[in-house]
N, C-alpha and C positions, 0 to 999 in steps of 0.2 A: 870279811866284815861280820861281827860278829851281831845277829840281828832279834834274838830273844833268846829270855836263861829262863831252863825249866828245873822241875824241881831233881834231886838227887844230882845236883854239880852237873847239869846239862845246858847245854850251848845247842844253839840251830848257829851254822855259820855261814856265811857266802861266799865262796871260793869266783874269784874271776879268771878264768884259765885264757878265751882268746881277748885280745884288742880289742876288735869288734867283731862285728855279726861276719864277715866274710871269711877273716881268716879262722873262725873257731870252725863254718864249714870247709872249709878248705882243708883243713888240716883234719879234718875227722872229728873234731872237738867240741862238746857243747860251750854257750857262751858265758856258764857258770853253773857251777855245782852245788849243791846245797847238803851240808853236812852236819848231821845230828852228832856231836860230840859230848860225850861223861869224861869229865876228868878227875883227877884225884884232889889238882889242887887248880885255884885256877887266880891269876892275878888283873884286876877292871883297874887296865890306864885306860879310862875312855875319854880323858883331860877336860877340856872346858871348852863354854857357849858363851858364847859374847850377848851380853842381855841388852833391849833397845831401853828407852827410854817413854813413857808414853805425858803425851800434848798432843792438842788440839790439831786438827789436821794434817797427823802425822802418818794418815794412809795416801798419800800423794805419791805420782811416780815421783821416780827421782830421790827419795828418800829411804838409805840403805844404812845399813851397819856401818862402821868404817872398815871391817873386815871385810867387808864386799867389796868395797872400792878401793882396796888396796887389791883386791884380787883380779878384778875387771882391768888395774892397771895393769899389774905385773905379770898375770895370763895372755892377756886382750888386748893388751896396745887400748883401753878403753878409758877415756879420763873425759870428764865434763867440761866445758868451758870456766865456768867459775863454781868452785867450792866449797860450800864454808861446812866447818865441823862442831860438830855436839857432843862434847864428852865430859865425862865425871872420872877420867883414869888420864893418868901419862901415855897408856897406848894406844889411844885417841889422836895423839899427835905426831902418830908413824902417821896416819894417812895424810896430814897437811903436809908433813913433810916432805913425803913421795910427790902428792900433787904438785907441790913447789918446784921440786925437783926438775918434773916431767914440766914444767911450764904454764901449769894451771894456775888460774888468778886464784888464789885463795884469799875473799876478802877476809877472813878473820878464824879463830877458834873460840867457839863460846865456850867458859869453864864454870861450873856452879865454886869450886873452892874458891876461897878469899885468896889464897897463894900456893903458886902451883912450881917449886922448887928442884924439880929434878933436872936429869941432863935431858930427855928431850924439849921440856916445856923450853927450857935452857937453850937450845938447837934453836926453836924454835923462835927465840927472841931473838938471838942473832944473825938468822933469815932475813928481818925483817915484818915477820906476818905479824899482825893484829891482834891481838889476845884482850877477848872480852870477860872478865875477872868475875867473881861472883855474879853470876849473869847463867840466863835459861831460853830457849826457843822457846816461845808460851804459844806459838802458833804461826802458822805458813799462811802461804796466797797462791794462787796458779793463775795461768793465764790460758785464754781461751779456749785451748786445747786439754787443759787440765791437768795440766805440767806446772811441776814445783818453777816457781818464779822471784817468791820472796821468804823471807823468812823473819818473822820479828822476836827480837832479840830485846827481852828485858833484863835489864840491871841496877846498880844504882842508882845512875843519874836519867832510868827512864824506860822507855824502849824506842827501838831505832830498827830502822826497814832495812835490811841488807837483802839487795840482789845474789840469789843464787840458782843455777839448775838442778844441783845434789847437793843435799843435804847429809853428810855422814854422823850417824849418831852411836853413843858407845854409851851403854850405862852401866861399865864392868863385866867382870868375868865371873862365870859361876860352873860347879863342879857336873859333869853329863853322868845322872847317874839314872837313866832310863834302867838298865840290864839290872842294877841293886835293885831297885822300885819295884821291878817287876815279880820279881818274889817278898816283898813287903817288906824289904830291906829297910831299918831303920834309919831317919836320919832328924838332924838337928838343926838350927838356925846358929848362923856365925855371923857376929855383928860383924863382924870387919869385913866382911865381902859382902853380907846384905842378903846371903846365901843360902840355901841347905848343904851343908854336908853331910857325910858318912857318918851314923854316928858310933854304930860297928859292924863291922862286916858280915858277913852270913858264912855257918860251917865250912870250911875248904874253900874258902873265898878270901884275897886279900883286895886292897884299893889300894892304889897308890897316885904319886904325883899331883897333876893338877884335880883330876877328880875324887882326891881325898883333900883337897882344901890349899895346894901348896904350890900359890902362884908364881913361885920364881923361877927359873932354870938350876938354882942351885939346889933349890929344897927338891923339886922332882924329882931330881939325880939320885938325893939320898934317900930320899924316900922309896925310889923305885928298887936302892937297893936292898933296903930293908925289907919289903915288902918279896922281893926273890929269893934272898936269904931263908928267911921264915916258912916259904913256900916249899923251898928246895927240902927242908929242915921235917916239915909234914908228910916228905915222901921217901923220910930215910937218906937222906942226900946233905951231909953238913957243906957248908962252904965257908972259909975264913972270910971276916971282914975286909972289904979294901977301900982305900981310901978314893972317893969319887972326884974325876978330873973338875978343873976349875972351867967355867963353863964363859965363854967368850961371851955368848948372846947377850943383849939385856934381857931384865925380868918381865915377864905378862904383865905385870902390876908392878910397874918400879913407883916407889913414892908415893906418897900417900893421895888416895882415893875418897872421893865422897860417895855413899852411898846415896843413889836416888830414883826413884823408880815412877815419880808424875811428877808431871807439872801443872796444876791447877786452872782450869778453864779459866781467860779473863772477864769474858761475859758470861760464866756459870754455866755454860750448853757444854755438858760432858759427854751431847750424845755424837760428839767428832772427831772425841778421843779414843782411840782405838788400843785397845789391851791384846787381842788377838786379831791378828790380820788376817787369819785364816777363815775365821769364822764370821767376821765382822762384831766380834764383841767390844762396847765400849764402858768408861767409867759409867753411866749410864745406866747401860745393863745391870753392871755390879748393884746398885745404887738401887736398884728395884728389884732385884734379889733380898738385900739385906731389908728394905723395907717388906715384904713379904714375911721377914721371920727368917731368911735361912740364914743359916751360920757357919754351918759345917763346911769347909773349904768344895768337899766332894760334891754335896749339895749345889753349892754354888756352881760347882763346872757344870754339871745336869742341868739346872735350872737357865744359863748363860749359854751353855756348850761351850767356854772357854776352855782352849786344851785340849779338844775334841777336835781340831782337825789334823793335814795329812802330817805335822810332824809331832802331833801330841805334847802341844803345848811347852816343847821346850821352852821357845822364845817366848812363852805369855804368862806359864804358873805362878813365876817367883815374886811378878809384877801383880800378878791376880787376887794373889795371898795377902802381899803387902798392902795393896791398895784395899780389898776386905777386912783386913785389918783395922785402916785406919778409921773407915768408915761404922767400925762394930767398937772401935775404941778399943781392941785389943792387944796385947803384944803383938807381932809379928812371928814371935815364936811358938806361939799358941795355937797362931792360924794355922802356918805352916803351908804346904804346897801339894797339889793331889798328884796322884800315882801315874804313872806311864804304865803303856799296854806294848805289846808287838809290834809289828814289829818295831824297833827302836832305830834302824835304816832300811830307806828303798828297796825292795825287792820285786822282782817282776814277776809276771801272771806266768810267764813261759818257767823258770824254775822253781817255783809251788806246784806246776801241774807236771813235772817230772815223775814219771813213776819206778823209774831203774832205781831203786834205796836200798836193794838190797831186802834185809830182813825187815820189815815193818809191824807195826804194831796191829795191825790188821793183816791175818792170813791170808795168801794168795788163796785162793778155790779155783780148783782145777776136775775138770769132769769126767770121766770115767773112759773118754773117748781121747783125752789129752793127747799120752803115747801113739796112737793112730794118730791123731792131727801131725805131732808129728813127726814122723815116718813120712809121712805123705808132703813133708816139705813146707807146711804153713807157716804163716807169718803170725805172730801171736800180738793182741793188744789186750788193755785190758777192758773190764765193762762190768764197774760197780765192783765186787772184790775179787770177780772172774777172769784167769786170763781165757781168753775166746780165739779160733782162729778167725783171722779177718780174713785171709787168703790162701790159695797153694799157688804160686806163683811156678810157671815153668822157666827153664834156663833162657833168660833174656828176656824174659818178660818186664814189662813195666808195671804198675800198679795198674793203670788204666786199661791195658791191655786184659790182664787175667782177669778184671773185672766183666770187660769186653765179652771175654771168651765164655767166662763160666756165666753171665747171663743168660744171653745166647742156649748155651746148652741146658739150663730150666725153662727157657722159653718154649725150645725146640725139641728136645728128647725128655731128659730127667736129670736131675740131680737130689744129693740128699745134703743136708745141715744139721748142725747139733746145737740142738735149743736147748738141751741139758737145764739151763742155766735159768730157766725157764721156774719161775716160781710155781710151786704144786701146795696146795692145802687140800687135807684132806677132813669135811663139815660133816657131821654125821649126827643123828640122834632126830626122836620124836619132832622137835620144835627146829628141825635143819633147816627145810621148808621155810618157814614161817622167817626167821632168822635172817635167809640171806633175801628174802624180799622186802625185808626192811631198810637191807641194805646197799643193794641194787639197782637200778635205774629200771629196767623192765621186770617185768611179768614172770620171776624163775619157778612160780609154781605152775606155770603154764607148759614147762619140760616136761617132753613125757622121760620116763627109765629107755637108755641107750640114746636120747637126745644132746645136744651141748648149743648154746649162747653163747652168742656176745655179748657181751654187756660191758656197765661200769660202774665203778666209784663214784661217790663226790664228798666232798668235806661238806660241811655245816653251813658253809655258804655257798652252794652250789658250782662250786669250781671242779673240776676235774680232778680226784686225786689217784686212781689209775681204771687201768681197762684191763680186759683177760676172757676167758671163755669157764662158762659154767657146766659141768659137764654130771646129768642126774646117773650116777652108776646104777642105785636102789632107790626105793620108795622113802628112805631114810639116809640118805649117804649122796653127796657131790663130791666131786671133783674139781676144786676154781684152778684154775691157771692164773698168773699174773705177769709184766713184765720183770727181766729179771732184775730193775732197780729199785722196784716197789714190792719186790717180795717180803720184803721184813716187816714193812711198814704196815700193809694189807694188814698180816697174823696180829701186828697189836694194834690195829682198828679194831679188827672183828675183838679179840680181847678185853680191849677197854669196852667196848658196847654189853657186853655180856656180864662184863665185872660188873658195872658200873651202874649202867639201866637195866639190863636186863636178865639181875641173881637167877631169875627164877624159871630162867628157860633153859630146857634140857636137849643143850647141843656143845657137844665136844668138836674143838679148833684143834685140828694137828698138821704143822707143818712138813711135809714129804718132801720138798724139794730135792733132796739128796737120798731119795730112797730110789728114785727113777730118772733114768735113762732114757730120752726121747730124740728121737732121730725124724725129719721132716721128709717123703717122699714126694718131689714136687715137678710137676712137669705133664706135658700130654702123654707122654709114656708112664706115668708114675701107678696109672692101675695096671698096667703090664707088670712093670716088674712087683708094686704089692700080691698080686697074685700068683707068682714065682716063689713069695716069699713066704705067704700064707695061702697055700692050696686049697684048702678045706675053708675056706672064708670067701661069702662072697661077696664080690668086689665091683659088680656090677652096678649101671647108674641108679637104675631101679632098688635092688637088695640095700646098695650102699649108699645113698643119697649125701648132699652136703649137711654137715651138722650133726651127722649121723655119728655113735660111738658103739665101735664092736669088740668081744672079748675073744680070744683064741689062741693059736699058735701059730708064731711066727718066726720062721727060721730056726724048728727044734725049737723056742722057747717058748713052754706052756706059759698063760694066763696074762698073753700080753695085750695090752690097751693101742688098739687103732681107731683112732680119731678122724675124722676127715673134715677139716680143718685146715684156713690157709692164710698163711702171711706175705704171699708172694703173687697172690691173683690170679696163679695157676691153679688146677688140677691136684690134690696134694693131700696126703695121709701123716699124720702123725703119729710114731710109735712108741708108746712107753712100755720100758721092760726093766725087771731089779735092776739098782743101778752097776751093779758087776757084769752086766750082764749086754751093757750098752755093746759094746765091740764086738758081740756074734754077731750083730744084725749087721751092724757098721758095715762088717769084712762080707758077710752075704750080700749085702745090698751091694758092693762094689763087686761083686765075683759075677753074679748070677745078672746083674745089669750091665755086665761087661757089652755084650752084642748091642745094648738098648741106648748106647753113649753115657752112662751115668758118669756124672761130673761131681766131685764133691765142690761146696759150696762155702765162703765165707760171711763174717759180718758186713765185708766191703760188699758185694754181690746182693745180698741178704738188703742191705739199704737201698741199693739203686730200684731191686724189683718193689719192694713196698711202696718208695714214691712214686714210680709208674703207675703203681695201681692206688694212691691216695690215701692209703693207710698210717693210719699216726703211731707215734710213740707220746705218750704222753710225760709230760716235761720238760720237750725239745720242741713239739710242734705246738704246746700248747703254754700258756703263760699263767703265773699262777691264781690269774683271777678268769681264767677261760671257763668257758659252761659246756656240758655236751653240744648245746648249741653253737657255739662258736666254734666247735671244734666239726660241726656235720654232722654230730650224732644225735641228733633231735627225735629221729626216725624211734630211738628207740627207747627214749623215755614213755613209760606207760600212764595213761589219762585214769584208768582204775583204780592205783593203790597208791597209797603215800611209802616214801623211804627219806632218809638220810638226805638234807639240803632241798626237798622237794620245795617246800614253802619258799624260798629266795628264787628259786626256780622258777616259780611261776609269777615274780613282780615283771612288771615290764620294763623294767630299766635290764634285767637279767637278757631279757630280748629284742634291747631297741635294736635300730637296724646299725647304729653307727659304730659297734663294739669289734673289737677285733676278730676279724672271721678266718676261718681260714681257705685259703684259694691254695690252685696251682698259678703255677708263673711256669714262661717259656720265652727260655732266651732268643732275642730276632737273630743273634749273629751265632751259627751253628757251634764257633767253637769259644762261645763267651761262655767262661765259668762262674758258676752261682754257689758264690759262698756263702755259709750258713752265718747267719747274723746281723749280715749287708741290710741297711736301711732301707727301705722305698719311700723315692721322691716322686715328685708330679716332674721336677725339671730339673738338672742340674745346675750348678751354677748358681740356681739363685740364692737372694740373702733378702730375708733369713729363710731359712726352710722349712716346710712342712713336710712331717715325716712321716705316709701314711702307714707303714707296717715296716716289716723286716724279715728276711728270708731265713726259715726255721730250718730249711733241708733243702739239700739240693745233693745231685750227681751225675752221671753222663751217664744218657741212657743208650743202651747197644739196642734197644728195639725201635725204639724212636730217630737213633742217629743224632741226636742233638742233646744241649744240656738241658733239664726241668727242673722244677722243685716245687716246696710246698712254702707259704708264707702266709703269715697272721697279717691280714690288712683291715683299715677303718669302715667295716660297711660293703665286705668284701663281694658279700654274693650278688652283690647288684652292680659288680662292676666289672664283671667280666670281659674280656675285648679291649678293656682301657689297656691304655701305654704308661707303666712306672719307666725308673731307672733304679737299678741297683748303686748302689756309692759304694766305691773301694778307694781311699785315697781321695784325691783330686778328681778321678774319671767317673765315669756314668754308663752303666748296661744297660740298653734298653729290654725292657722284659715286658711279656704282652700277660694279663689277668686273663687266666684261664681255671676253668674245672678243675676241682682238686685230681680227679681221675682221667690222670693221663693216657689210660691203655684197659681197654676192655671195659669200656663204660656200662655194659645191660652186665655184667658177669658171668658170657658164655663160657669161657673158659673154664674159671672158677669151679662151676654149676653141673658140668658137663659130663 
């Protein structure tokens, strides 16, 4: 399916490879593939849309296309008790005919023509069914339930109540030119369909068939061959004309058609006439649009939202146009119809977030430790444009298990990770200082030189926009770290702040991300082996305290930066070295920590020990109107100086207690899994539900023994000890509100 065209003769396409979800795992297979295609030449049969009709409470169940209820029958065994149909075409009158067929009452077919001459109408008379002649449904009835029940039928001599439960409505057939649209493909109004069509194709592009205007079986035939001829013809490929078989079918449009696209409210309340069923737009809406002044069809969808929902207004625009029109006293060809977006069919969330594409418009980044990862047998995902190891999994390992294992051994001995990926700016000059306490939540000229912070971000409204460590090298010069999805973002904050407010301050922003090499040594063993690593450094708790940043040689590499600094709750050094230069340490620190268990470490690994110890990612644990406060970082916004979102900061709406906070949760059933996103209820089961929060992270913890995680709930911190449920489906997890700090709550470890 082909589901948006880009520019230079490009196609996004949707390849369906299994049935369903079983057999594409079963067989090794994803359940569709999504394929960027350029072609040379490229031909849109994308045929036609059956357009409704809009009247007065024509959003009722029970009220379909007649191409629905033809399909409901001849898929579905599905046919209503009694039927009656709404059409302005001959093909309107397959579906009475079918319902006849199949044994349904069909009290009648309403026709707006004065005489409707072809061989169904014809079929259709010789059945027996009822044909209500120049005649329109001006409006339905429901019954209790709010199910279609009547239907009144005006005509000449009145109107008359006809019992029905479906209502089939056909208001003609019109060209699908989403995929033309979508590069501003020009089109035209065709009185004889009521229509837009094509008005010319776009470079290397032909239309044919029914979505160049040619409703018959026999016109699409030639047309489709004219259109591959031509095409063939643009790629150096002549092919002789042939003559196109004679086509058994009838036509889409046999016989002549009435165009008509409303039917007039009887008591003037057009606020029940619905133009878009999607949006709930009615004549109504339009009607207060135009009085407002707009004109412009595009306007009008903005101002209405018609054509703005999930199938982009195929089924509403031509209706929308027409009836603005009428209303503006315009032609219909003047108004015209507004544009289609993307995609033009359904696609799902599972193959957009496919990242196997092969070459992409975005380079992979890959870190200087890649080769080592691996060697060493890792499992690679990606993370922002980074591929990362998430794991080394040994022969027969599960995911779960190596996550197990190499916990465990950061818990217990050491392990090391590569944070590489790890955003580095590096802020220097007279007004450095001054600069990033503007821009910081705490106190960074309170750093002394060889110190490093925590801290964070916030946008303008005091929301979270990331977190990092501050690290003062000189009296003029830092080091920020950030995480690695906000690294770009960071450089053109600080950017835009210095362009924009502040020309006149003298401080140079230079992104280093990709100048260093950082490796995390993490574990109660991890000053053992740092001092293996770096002799002439000392490593002691005293010399090397937490937060502390020291300069030397580490593993033969002069002038490298150890951090102590932790993402895992442990014990733990961070090493930055040139980035060529990452892999000596790498290969030392697994050589020379060989006796001390050193375990290399994943992102899977890397997750589980952060939510043990209650550490955020910001953007995953926190929502995009979260505050340091709601995220537990209150501690470390400063009451002395003003920065960036302080003022929203300090309203009290920014601190009531009932805002989304974040807790831990701990599942009561040791081997319940806590998937990240799962809602939290007060009870299952009921209706309707109130939804206190939703779980931002979770994983199985190997020091804990059970599953944990982290969750944004309503008024969190004062509800610890309460019983949620997680919802997956139909079922319900009980999970108990606990401290976000699952494991080492004073920070002996950390600290030590």
């Amino acid at each position: 399916t082909a589901a948006a065209a880009l520019d230079q003769n490009g196609m996004i396409v949707a390849q369906r490879i299994g049935a369903n979800r079983a057999v594409s795992e079963a067989g090794g297979l994803p359940e569709q593939r999504l394929w960027h295609v350029r072609a040379r030449a490229i031909i849109l049969a994308t045929g036609a849309l059956e357009r409704p009709i809009v009247f007065q409470d024509n959003d009722r169940p029970g009220i379909m296309l007649t191409g629905a209820a033809r399909a409901y029958l001849r898929r579905f065994a599905l046919a209503p008790d009694r039927g009656l149909v709404f059409t302005a075409t001959d093909d309107g009158y397959r579906a009475a005919l079918d319902w006849h067929a199949a044994g349904v009452v069909v009290p009648g077919i309403v026709d707006p023509r004065a005489a409707s001459t072809g061989d169904l109408p014809a079929r259709a008379r010789a059945a027996g069914l009822r044909l209500f002649a120049e005649s329109v449904v001006e409006g339905t009835s429901a019954d209790g339930s709010g199910r279609l029940c009547t239907a009144r039928v005006r005509g000449p001599r009145g109107v008359v109540e006809v019992e029905c439960d479906v209502l089939a409505v056909s208001g003609g057939f019109e060209p699908t030119l989403g995929l033309h649209q979508q590069l501003r493909g020009a089109t035209r109004y065709d009185a004889r369909l009521g229509a837009a069509v094509p008005a010319t194709p776009l470079p290397g592009q032909w239309i044919a068939g029914a979505a160049n205007g040619c409703m018959t079986t026999r016109d699409a035939l030639a047309d489709g061959a004219r259109a591959a001829r031509e095409a063939l013809r643009s790629c150096g490929i002549d092919v002789p004309g042939t003559a196109c078989p004679t086509p058994e079918s009838p036509a889409l449009l046999e016989g002549a058609h009435e165009v008509i696209w409303r039917v007039v409210a009887p008591d003037g309340d057009e606020s029940r006439s619905f133009v878009d069923l999607h949006r709930d737009t009615t004549v109504s809406g339009l009607v207060r649009a135009v009085g407002a002044g707009i004109g412009h069809i595009e306007h009008v969808k903005r101002y209405t939202l018609v054509g703005t929902g999930v199938e982009q207004g195929r089924s509403a625009k031509t209706n929308a146009g027409a009836i603005t029109a009428s209303l503006t006293g315009r032609p219909v060809a003047d108004v015209g119809t507004s544009g289609s977006r993307p995609p033009t069919e359904p696609l799902t969330f599972r193959i957009l977030s496919g990242r196997a594409q092969g070459p992409m418009y975005e380079p992979v980044r890959t870190t200087a430790l890649h080769e080592s990862h691996a060697a060493l047998g890792a499992i690679f995902e990606p993370a922002a444009q980074w591929m990362r190891a998430s794991r080394y999994p040994r022969a027969g390992e599960t995911l779960r298990e190596t996550v197990h294992r190499e916990s465990l051994a950061v818990r217990g001995a050491v392990g090391i990770v590569d944070v590489s990926t790890l955003g580095k700016i590096d802020v220097r000059g007279p007004d450095a200082t001054w600069f990033l306490d503007r821009l910081y939540a705490n106190d960074v000229g309170r750093v002394a030189v060889g110190k490093a912070r925590y801290s964070a971000l916030c946008h303008l409204d005091g929301s979270l926009l990331d977190d990092g460590v501050v690290i003062r090298i000189a009296e003029q010069r830092y080091f920020v770290t950030t995480s690695t999805g906000h690294a770009a973002t960071v450089v053109e904050w600080m950017e835009e702040w210095l362009q924009t407010e502040w020309p006149e301050r003298r401080v140079w922003v230079t992104p280093v991300t990709e100048r260093f090499s950082t490796i995390a040594i993490a574990g109660p063993k991890a000053r053992a082996l740092v001092a293996r690593l770096a002799p002439a450094m000392e490593v002691g708790n005293a010399e090397f305290p937490y937060l502390a940043v020291r300069h030397g040689t580490v593993a033969g590499v002069e002038g490298a930066q150890v951090a102590r600094v932790s993402f895992s709750g442990e014990l733990a050094y961070e090493v930055s070295v040139p980035w060529a230069l990452g892999p000596i340490i790498w290969r030392a620190a697994l050589t020379q920590g060989e006796d001390l268990g050193v375990t290399p470490y994943g992102l899977d690994t890397l997750q589980a020990l952060r939510i043990e110890k209650g550490y955020i990612i910001v953007g995953q644990d926190t929502e995009a109107l979260s505050t340091p406060y709601d995220a537990g970082l209150g501690w470390m916004i400063s009451a002395k100086k003003d920065f960036v979102g302080r003022r929203t900061l300090d309203r009290r709406a920014s601190q009531r207690d009932g805002r989304q906070q974040l807790v831990g949760i701990a599942a009561a059933d040791r081997e319940t899994c806590l998937v990240e996103g799962c809602a939290l209820v007060r009870a299952p089961g009921e209706s309707p539900q109130s939804i206190e929060g939703h779980i931002t992270s979770g994983c199985w913890s190997a020091t804990l023994g059970r599953h944990v995680g982290l969750a944004l709930v309503a008024g969190g911190r004062r509800r610890h000890g309460e019983t949620l449920y997680a919802t997956l489906g139909d079922s319900g997890a009980q999970v108990t509100v606990v401290d976000p700090v699952h494991y080492d709550a004073v920070g002996a470890r950390r600290d030590g």
